[in-house]
C-alpha positions as CSV (number, residue, x, y, z in Angstrom):
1,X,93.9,92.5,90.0
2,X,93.4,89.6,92.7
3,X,92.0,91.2,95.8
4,X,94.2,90.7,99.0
5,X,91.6,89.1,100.6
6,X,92.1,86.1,98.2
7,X,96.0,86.1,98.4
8,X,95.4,85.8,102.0
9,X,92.7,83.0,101.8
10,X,95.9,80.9,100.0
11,X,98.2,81.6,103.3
12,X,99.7,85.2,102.6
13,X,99.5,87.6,105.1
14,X,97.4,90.6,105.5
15,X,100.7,92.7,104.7
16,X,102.1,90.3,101.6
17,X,98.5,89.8,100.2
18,X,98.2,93.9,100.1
19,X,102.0,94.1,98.4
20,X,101.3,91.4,95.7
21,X,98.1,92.9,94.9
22,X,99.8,96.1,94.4
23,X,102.4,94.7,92.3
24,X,99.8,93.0,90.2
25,X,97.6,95.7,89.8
26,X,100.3,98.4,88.9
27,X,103.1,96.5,88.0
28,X,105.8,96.7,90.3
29,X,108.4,94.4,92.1
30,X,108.0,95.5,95.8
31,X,108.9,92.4,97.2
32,X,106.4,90.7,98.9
33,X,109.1,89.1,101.2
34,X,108.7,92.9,103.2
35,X,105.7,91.8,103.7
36,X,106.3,88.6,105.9
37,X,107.2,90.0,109.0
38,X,104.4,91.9,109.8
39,X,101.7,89.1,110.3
40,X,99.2,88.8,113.1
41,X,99.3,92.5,113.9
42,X,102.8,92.8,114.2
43,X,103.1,90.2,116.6
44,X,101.3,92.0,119.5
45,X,98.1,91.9,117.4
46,X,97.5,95.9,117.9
47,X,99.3,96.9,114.2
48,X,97.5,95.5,111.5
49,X,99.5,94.0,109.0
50,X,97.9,95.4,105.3
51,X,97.9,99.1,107.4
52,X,101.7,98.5,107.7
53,X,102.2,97.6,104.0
54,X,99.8,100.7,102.6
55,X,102.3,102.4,104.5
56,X,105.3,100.9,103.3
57,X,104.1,101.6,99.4
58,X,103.3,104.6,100.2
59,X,106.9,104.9,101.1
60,X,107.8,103.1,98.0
61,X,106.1,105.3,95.6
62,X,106.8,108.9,97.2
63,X,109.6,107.9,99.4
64,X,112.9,110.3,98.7
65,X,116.4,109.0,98.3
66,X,118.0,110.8,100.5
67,X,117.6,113.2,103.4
68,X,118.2,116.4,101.2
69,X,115.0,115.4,99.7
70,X,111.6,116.1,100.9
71,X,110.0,113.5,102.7
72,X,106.3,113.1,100.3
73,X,106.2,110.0,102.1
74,X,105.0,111.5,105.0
75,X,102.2,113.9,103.4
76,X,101.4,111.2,101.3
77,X,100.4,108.6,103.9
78,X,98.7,111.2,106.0
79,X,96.4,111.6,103.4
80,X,95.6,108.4,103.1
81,X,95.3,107.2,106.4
82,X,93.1,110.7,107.3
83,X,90.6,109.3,104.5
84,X,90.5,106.1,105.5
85,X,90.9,106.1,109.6
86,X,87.0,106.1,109.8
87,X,86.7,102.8,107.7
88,X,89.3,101.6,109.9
89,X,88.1,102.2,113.3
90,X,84.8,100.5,112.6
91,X,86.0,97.9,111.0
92,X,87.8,96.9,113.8
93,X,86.2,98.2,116.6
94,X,88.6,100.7,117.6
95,X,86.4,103.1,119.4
């Protein structure tokens, strides 16, 4: 797998480098083009871009098909984000 941080050393964003890693690495077609809109933290630079598309796979593998359904989604990215929120804050000097 090519590490995001390379894909976005050739001009992707933090959010496209982390799908088309993903894609490479498990091989799957999330398009990367989901990705595009969420550089430079959203905009407003407080919603980093590769935290926004964990979160969107996540949706893409748990996600349900309709509202009947479950939402695993939700569980799922908790979990993820509750393991990694330390790594996060320090990284960027959140606290």
């Amino acid at each position: 797998m090519t590490k995001p941080s390379i894909y976005h050393n050739q001009g992707y964003t933090c959010a496209e480098a982390l799908i088309k890693s993903y894609n490479e690495e498990f091989e799957t077609e999330i398009p990367v083009a989901l990705g595009s809109g969420m550089g430079t933290g959203i905009t407003v630079g407080s919603l980093c871009g590769a935290v926004n598309a964990a979160v969107l796979v996540a949706g893409y593998i748990k996600g349900r098909k309709d509202s009947s359904n479950q939402n695993e989604a939700r569980k799922y990215k908790k979990e993820i984000m509750k393991k990694e929120e330390k790594n996060i804050i320090q990284k960027f000097a959140l606290i």
